[in-house]
C-alpha positions in Angstrom: 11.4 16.3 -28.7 8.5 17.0 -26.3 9.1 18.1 -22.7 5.6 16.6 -21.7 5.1 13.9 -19.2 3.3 10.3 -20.6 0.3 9.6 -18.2 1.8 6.4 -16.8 4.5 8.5 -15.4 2.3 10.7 -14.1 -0.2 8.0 -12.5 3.3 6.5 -11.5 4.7 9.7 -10.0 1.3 10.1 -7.8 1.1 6.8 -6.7 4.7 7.2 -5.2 3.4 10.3 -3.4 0.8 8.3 -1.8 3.1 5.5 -0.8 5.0 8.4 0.8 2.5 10.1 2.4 1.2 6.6 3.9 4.4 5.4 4.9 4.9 8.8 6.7 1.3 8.4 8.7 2.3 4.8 9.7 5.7 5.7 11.2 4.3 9.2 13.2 2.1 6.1 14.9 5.0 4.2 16.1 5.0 1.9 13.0 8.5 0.4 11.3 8.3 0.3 8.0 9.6 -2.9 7.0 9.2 -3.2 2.8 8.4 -0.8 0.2 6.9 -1.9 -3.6 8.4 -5.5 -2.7 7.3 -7.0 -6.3 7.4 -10.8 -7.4 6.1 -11.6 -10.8 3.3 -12.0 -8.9 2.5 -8.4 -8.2 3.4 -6.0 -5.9 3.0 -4.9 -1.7 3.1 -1.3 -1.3 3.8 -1.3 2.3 4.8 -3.5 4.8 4.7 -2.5 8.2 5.1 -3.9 11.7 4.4 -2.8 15.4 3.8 -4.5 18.7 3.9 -7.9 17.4 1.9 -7.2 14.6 2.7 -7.2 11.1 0.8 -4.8 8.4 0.4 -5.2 4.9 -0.9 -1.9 3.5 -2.3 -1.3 -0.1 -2.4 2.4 -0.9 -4.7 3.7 -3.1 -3.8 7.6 -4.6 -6.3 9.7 -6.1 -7.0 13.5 -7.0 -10.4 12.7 -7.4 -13.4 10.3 -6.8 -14.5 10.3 -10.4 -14.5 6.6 -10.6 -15.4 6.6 -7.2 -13.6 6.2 -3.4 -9.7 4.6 -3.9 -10.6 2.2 -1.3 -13.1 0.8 -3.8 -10.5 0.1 -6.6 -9.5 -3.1 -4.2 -12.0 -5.7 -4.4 -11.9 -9.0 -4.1 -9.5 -10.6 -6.4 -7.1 -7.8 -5.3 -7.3 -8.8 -1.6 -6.7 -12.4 -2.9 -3.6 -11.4 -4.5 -2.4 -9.0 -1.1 -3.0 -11.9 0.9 -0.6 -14.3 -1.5 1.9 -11.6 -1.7 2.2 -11.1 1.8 2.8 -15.1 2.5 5.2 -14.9 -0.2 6.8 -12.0 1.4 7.3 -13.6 4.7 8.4 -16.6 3.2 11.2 -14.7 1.5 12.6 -12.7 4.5 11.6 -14.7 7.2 9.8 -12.0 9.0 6.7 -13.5 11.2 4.4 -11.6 13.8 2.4 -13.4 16.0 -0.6 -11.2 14.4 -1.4 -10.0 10.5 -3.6 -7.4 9.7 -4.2 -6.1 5.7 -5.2 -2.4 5.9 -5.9 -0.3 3.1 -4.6 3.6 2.8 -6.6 5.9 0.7 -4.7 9.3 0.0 -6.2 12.1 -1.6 -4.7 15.6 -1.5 -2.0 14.9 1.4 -4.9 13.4 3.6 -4.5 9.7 4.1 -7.3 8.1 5.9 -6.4 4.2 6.9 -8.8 1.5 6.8 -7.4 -1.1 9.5 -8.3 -4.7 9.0 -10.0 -3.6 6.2 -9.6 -7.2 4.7 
């Protein structure tokens, strides 16, 4: 039996980190983090976030390299389509509602995460 580790556990393992490492940058700014990987068959909101009246749905991007380019690249348009669904779906299903919605996206690379707000 081999001790290594498949590549989707690895990809999943990072991707976890980043969601950490996000999560942590949104609350040291006064953010509650309301949701983590809330998944529908529909697909999946990494973080959901709120402050001040506003609520924040964050799609985090993890890489340890821009080989195939920046992470905040990997979420184009049908992507946003399907944040933007999930995150009616999501309030919908808890009831949460700020007066004011805002999609950022969190690209993490190393331990630095740089946020794009309103970045759809």
């Amino acid at each position: 039996m081999s001790d290594r580790v498949s590549p989707a556990d690895r990809r999943a393992a990072l991707g976890r980190r980043g969601e950490q490492l996000a999560a942590g940058w949104y609350r040291r700014r006064g953010y509650e983090v309301l949701a983590r990987n809330w998944s529908t068959r529909n697909g999946e909101l990494d973080l959901v976030v709120a402050r001040r009246g506003e609520l924040v749905f964050c799609e985090v991007k993890t890489r340890t390299s821009r080989r195939f380019g920046h992470p905040v690249e990997a979420v184009h348009a049908a992507k946003q389509r399907r944040i933007r669904q999930l995150a009616l779906q999501w309030m919908a299903a808890t009831g949460v509602h700020r007066s004011r919605l805002r999609f950022d996206v969190a690209a993490v690379e190393g331990r630095r995460v740089t946020v794009w707000r309103g970045a759809f």
